[in-house]
TIRO-850246 format. One record per residue (C-alpha): residue number from 1; residue in three letters; x, y, z. Coordinates in nm, 3 decimals, decimal comma. Layout:
<sites>
pos code x y z
NUM ALA X Y Z
...
</sites>
This chain:
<sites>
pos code x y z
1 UNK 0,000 0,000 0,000
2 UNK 0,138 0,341 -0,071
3 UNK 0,076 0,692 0,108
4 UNK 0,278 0,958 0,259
5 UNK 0,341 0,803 0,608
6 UNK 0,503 0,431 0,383
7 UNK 0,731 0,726 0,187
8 UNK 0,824 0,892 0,453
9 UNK 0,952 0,602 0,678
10 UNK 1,134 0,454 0,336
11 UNK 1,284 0,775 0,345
12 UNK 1,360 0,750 0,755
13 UNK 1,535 0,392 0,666
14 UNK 1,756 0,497 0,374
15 UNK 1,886 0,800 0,577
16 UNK 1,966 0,568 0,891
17 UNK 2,121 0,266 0,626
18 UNK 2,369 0,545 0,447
19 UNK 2,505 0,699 0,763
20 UNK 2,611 0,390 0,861
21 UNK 2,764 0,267 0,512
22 UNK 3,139 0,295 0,540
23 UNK 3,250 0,138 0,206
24 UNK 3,215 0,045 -0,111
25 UNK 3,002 -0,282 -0,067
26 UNK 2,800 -0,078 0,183
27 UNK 2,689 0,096 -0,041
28 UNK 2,579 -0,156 -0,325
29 UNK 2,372 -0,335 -0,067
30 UNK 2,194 0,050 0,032
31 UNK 2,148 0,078 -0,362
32 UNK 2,068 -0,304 -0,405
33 UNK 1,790 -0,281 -0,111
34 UNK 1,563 0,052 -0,232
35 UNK 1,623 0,089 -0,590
36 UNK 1,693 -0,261 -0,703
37 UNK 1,454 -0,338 -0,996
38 UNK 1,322 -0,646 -0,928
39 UNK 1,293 -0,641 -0,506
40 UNK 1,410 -0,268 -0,435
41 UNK 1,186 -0,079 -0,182
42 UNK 1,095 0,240 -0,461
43 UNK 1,004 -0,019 -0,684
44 UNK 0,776 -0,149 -0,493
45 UNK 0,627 0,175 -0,413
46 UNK 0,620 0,261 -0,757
47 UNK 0,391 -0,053 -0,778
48 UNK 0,189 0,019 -0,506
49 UNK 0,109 0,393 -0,646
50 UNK -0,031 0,213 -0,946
51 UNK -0,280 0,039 -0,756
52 UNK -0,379 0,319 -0,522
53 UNK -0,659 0,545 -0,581
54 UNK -0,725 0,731 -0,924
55 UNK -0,740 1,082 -0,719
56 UNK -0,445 0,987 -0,480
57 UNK -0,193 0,875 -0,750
58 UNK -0,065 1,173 -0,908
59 UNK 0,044 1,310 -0,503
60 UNK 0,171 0,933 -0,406
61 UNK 0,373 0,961 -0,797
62 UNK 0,534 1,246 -0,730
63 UNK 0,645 1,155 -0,396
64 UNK 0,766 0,857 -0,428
65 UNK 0,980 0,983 -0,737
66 UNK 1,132 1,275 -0,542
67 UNK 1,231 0,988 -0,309
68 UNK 1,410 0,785 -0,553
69 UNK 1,578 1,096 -0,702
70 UNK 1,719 1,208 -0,308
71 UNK 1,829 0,831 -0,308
72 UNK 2,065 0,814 -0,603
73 UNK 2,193 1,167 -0,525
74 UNK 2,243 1,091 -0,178
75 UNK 2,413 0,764 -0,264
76 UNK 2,644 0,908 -0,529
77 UNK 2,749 1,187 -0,282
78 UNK 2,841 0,949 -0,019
79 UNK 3,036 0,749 -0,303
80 UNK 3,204 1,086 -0,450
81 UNK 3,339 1,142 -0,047
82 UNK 3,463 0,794 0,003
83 UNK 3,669 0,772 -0,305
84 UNK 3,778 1,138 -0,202
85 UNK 3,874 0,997 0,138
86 UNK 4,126 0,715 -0,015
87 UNK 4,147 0,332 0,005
88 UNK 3,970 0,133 0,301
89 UNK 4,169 0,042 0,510
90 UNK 4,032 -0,344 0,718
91 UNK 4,069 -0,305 1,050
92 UNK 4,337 -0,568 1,157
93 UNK 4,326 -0,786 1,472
94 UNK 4,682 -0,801 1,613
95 UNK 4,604 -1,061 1,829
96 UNK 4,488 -1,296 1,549
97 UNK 4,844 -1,555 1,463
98 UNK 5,096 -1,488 1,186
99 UNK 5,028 -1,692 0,861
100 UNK 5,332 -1,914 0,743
101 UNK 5,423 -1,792 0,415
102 UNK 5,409 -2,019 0,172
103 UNK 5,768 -2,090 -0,026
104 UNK 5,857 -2,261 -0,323
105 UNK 5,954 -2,614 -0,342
106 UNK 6,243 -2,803 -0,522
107 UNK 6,143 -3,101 -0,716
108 UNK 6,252 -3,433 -0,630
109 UNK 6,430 -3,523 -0,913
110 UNK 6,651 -3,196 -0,873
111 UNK 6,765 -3,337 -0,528
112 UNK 6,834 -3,645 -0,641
113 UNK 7,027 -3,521 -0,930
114 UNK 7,257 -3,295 -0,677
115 UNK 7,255 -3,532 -0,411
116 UNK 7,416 -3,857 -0,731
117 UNK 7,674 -3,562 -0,873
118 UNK 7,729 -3,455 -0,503
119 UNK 7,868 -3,829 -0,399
120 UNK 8,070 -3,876 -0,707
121 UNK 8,238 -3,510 -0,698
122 UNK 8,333 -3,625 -0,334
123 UNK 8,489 -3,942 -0,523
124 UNK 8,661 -3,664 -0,763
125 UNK 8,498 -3,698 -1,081
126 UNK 8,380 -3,448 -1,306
127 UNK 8,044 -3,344 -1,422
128 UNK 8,004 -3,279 -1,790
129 UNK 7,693 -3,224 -1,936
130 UNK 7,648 -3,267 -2,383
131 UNK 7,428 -3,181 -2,673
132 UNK 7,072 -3,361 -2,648
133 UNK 7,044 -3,341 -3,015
134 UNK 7,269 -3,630 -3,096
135 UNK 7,461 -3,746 -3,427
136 UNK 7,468 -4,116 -3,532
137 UNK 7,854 -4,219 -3,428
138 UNK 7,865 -4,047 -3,126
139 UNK 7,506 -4,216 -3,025
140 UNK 7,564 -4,545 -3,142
141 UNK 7,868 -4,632 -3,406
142 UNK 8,180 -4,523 -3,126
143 UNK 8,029 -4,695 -2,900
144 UNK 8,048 -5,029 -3,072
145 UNK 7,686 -5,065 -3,235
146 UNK 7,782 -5,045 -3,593
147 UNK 7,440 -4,956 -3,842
148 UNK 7,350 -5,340 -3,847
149 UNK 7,424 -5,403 -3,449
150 UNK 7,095 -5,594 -3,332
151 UNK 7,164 -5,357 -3,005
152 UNK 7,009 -5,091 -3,163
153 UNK 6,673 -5,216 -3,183
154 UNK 6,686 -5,191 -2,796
155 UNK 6,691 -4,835 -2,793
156 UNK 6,387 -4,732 -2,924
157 UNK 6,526 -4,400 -3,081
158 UNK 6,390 -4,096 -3,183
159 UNK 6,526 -3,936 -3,506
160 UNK 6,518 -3,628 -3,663
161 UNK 6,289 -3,508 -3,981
162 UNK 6,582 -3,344 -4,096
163 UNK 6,902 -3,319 -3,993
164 UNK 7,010 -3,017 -3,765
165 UNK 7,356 -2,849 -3,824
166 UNK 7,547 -2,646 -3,561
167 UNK 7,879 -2,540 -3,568
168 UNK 7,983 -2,893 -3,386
169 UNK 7,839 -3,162 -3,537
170 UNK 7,493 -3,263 -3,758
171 UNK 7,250 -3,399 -3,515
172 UNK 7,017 -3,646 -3,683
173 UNK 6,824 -3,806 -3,341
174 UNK 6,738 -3,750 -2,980
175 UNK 7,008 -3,915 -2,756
176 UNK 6,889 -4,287 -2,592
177 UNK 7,175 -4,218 -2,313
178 UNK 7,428 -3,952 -2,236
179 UNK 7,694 -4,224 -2,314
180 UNK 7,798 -4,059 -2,622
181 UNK 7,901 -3,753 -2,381
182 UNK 8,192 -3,974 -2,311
183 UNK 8,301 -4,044 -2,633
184 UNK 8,328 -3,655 -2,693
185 UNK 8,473 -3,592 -2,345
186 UNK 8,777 -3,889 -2,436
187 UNK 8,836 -3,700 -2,829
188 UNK 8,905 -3,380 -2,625
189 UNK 9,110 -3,543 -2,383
190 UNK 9,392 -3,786 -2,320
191 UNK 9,358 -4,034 -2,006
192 UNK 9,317 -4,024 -1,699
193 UNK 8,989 -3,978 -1,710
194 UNK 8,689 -3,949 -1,463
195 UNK 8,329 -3,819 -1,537
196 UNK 7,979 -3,792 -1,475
197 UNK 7,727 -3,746 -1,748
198 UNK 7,392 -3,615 -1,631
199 UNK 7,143 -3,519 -1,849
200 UNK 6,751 -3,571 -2,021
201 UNK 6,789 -3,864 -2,288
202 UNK 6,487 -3,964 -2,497
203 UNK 6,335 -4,306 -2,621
204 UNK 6,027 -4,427 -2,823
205 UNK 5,825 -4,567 -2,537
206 UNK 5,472 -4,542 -2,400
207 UNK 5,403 -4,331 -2,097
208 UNK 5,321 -4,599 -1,781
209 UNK 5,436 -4,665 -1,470
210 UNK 5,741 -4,721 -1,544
211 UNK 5,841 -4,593 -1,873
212 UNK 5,816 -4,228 -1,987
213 UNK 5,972 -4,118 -2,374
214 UNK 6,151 -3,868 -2,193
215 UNK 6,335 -3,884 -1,841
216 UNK 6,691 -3,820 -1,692
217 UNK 7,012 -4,039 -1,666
218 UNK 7,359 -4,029 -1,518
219 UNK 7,653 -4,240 -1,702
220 UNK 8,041 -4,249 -1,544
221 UNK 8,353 -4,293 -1,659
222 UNK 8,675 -4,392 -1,551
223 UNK 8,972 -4,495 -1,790
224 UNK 9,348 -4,499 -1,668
225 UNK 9,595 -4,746 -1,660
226 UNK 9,540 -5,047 -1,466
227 UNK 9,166 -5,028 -1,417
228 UNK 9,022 -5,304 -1,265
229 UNK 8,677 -5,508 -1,216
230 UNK 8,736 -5,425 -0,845
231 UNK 8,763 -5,067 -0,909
232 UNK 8,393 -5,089 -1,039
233 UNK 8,263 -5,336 -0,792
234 UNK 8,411 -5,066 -0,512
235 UNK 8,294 -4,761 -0,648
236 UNK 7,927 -4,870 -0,743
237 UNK 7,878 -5,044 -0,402
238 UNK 8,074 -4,715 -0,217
239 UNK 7,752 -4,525 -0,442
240 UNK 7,514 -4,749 -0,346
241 UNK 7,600 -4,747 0,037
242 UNK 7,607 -4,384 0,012
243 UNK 7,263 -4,335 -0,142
244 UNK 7,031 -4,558 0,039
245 UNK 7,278 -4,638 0,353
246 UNK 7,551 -4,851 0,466
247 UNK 7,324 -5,122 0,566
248 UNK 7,224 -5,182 0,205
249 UNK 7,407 -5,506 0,060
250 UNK 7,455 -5,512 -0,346
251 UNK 7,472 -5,817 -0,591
252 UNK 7,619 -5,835 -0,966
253 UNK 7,498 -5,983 -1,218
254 UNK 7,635 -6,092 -1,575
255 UNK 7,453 -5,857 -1,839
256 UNK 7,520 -5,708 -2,179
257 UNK 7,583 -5,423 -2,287
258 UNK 7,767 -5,343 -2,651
259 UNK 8,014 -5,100 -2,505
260 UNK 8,145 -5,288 -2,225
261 UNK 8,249 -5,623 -2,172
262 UNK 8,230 -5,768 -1,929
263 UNK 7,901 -5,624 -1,855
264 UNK 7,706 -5,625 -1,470
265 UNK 7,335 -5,529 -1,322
266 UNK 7,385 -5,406 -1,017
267 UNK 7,118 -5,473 -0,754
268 UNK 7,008 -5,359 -0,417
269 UNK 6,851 -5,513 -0,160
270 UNK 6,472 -5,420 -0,197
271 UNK 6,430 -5,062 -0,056
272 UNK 6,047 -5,174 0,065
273 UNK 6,139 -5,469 0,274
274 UNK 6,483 -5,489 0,353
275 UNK 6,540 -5,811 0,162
276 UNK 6,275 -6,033 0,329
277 UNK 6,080 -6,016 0,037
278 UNK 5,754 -5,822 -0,104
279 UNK 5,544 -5,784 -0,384
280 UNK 5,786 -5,429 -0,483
281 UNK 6,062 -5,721 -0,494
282 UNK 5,877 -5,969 -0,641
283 UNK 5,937 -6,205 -0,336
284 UNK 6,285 -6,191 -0,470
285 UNK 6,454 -5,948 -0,167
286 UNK 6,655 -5,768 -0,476
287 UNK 6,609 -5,432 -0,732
288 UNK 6,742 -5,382 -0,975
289 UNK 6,986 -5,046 -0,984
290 UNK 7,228 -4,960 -1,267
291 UNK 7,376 -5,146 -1,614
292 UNK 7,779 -5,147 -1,548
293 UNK 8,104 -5,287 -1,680
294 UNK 8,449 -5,281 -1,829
295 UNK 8,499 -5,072 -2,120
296 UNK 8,482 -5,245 -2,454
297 UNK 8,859 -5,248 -2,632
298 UNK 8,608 -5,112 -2,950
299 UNK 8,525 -4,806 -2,770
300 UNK 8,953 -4,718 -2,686
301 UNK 8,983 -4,745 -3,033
302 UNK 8,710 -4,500 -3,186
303 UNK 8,823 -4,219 -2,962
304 UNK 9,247 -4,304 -3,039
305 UNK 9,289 -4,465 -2,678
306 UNK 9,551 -4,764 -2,672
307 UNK 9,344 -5,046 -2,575
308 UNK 9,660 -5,233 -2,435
309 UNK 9,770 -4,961 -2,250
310 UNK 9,462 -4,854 -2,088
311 UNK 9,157 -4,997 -1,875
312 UNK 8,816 -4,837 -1,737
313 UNK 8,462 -4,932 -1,643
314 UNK 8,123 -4,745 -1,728
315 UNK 7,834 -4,720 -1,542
316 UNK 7,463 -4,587 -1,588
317 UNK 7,116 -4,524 -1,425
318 UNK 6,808 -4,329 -1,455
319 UNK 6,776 -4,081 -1,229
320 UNK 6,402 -4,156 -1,158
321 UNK 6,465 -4,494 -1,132
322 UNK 6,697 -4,382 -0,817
323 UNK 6,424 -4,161 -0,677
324 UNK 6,132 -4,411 -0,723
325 UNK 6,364 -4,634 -0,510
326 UNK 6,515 -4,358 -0,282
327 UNK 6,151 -4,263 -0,161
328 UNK 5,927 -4,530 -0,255
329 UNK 5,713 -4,366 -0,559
330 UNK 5,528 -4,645 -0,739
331 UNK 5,427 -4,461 -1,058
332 UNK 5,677 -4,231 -1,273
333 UNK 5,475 -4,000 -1,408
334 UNK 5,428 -3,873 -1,112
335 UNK 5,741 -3,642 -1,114
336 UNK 5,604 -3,466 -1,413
337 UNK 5,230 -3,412 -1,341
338 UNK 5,335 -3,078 -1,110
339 UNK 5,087 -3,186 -0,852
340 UNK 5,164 -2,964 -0,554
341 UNK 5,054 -3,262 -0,325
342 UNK 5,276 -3,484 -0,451
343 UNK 5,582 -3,280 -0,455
344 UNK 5,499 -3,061 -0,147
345 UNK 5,544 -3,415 0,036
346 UNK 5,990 -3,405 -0,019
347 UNK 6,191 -3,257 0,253
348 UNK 6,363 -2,922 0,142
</sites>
């Protein structure tokens, strides 16, 4: 129902609702509440004059317009003085406790790449990093896997559309290892030598739990005179004590690899059980850690090293294969999903 006395306390309310306003959303919810158009209070008079009396509506019209006018103008005036009077400033309650800011986090497979290099730089190797756009010797032919080798077909490789020329070399595939970082590391330099080649390496496989086309390795080298088997059943078992603790105990077993012979597995006993045995283990107690062994006399003699005169051993791992181990992650692809509650879960 409209009339003079409904106007009047609309009026009364608006007046009391605006002096109290203070900011910016204040004021939307005055301006939402009597001039809204679907459930604002003038509307509703408006509505209610329409109804009233034939004789009593052009009084009530008038009215109830001059109210809506005094409304808006009142409401952009307040506006006008509290943009004139700066930003808002929320009251803050001291007592409330500090927030813990949050920090970025490094990725596991970071740390584990650090923590590998930071073991064998104690050992005093050197880490040497190479091109990931790869050429067909240093890939495959210098290290003893001629075009026809059968070996080949193990690596799964990815090659190039076209070849890609830099002032180096002619790449023509994505590397399947960072062995051939050793081949370029012995042209450049005479014996002794002592590496580590990190680094991402590529291969034609299907993303599972286990396999990814893309992931990161770490292959050593060590070549002097009078290398031994025992030098690489010392250093690999030093690495592996080192890594997952002295209380690990580490196996060899015969294996092949083109470029060395002979040629080891190295295994561990099963980070999940200790050894007694588990489905991660396959009841077996062992894992499987790094491909090993003495360099192949083949090798010497594609990079102009005497193979009478000098002796090494080789050794190689993927570096998520160590961290799946290290901290017990089933599934590989986790460590490239980014999923903040996955990697939020590794210690600094």
């Amino acid at each position: 129902m409209a009339d003079p006395q409904s106007i009047e306390r609309a009026r009364a309310g608006f007046l009391d609702e605006l002096r109290r306003a203070v900011s910016d959303a204040d004021l939307q919810a005055v301006r939402d509440k009597y001039l809204g158009r679907k459930s604002g209070l003038i509307t509703a008079l408006l509505k209610a004059v329409a109804a009233a009396p034939a004789g009593e509506r052009p009084r009530l019209g008038r009215l109830a317009n001059e109210l809506k006018q005094d409304i808006e103008a009142k409401l952009t005036e307040r506006r006008e003085a509290l943009e004139s009077a700066g930003p808002q400033v929320e009251p803050v309650d001291v007592s409330l406790p500090g927030r813990e800011p949050v920090i970025g986090h490094r990725h596991p497979l970071a740390m584990m790449r650090e923590r590998i290099e930071g073991i064998f730089l104690r050992m005093g190797y050197e880490v040497v990093e190479g091109p990931e756009l790869e050429d067909d010797y240093h890939n495959f032919e210098a290290l003893n896997m001629p075009p026809d080798h059968p070996a080949r077909d193990m690596q799964d490789t990815l090659y190039l559309a076209q070849p890609v020329r830099s002032r180096s070399h002619t790449a023509t595939l994505l590397r399947t290892h960072t062995s051939g970082m050793q081949i370029r590391y012995m042209e450049a330099h005479p014996p002794p030598v002592r590496i580590l080649a990190p680094g991402r390496v590529y291969r034609r496989d299907n993303l599972d739990l286990t396999h990814t086309p893309m992931f990161m390795q770490f292959e050593g080298l060590v070549v002097a005179e009078d290398i031994t088997l025992a030098d690489l059943k010392g250093t690999l078992a030093a690495f592996a004590h080192e890594l997952f603790g002295a209380a690990t105990k580490v196996r060899f077993r015969p294996s092949f690899f083109p470029y060395t012979e002979p040629s080891a597995e190295l295994d561990i006993t099963c980070t999940s059980c200790g050894g007694a045995g588990c489905a991660v283990c396959k009841r077996s107690g062992w894992l499987e850690l790094l491909g090993s062994g003495m360099v192949h006399p083949a090798v010497f003699e594609a990079v102009g090293y005497d193979p009478e005169r000098y002796t090494g051993f080789a050794f190689g791992m993927g570096i998520e294969r160590a961290a799946q181990l290290k901290y017990g992650v089933d599934d590989i692809r986790l460590f490239y999903e980014s999923d903040l509650r996955f990697l939020e879960q590794f210690p600094l």
